[in-house]
C-alpha angles and dihedrals in degrees: 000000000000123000137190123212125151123244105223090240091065097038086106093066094060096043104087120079126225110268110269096355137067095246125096130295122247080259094048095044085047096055100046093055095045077061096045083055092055098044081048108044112004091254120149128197103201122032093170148256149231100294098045082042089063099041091054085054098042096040093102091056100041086057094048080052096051093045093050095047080058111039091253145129096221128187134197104260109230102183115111108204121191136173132181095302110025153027140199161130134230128208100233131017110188103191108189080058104038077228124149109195117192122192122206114186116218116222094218146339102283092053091048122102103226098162125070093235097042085045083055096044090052089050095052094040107047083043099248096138090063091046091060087057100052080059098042094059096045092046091043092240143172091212151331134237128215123211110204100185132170126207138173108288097245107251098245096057086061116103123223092259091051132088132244091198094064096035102039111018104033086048087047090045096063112068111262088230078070107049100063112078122183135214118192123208120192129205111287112184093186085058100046091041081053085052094053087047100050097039092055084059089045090052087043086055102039087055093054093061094047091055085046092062090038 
């Protein structure tokens, strides 16, 4: 049987409501049946890039930054949770905080949020803000904490046409204490009931298109 729930990374798709109606939204609507095709046929839409290429290598880093900056021995989480609408799986659950930390890896300076404001705008554009409280309400949190961090882009991801002077020296050039920048989200009930909401219209949808195949 198939079944839709949404993984927390791809809740800001389904935010948005169609203009004047209660359906989905033409993103919505798009991103539910990139997932049906999966579910269907196997097929993936996105299989990755560079810059996700270079979050997955430097994760381990990115998580030993964001414990130093706080005093902390962090791990990786490895524990997906799920409930009737949604599923994911953070990359750290510190338990003694009821804190969920998430770290993003920029690909290079100009793409890094320096800048508190610039850190908040990212967050909120790229949805990430959605996405933290898909994991604060499956860890049960207060709040989440995004770690927006820059290293230097390893050597052998670099094209020929790219240089290693304004991906590698000018990033070692700036202290590492200044190239994390964090964005905190805190529990917000009337998000994560909008979530609920959204996600059953999604699942309404999703299972139109599988009877539709069937």
């Amino acid at each position: 049987m198939y079944q839709f729930k949404a993984r927390c990374s791809g809740l800001a798709d389904l935010m948005p409501q169609k203009r004047g109606g209660e359906g989905l939204s033409d993103t919505a609507k798009s991103a539910v049946r990139k997932i049906a095709k999966f579910a269907l046929f196997g097929y993936q839409d996105f299989e990755g890039n560079k810059y996700t290429e270079k979050g997955n290598l430097l994760e381990e880093q990115a998580i030993k930054l964001s414990g130093r900056k706080r005093g902390l021995p962090l791990k990786k989480n490895t524990e997906r949770r799920e409930n009737e609408w949604i599923t994911g799986e953070c990359d750290i659950y510190v338990p003694s905080r009821k804190l969920i930390i998430d770290t993003k890896c920029s690909w290079d300076i100009g793409s890094h949020p320096f800048f508190t404001d610039e850190a908040a705008d990212k967050a909120k554009k790229a949805g990430y803000d959605i996405q933290m409280q898909g994991y604060i309400w499956l860890w049960d949190c207060e709040e989440a904490q995004i770690d927006f961090v820059l290293f230097p882009t390893p050597y052998e991801m670099l094209s020929s046409y790219d240089s290693p002077e304004r991906y590698i020296d000018l990033v070692e050039q700036i202290p590492q204490d200044k190239r994390i920048t964090t964005v905190t989200v805190k529990r917000d009930n009337a998000i994560i009931d909008k979530i609920k909401d959204r996600v059953s219209v999604a699942q309404e949808y999703y299972q139109q298109l599988i009877q539709e195949m069937s």
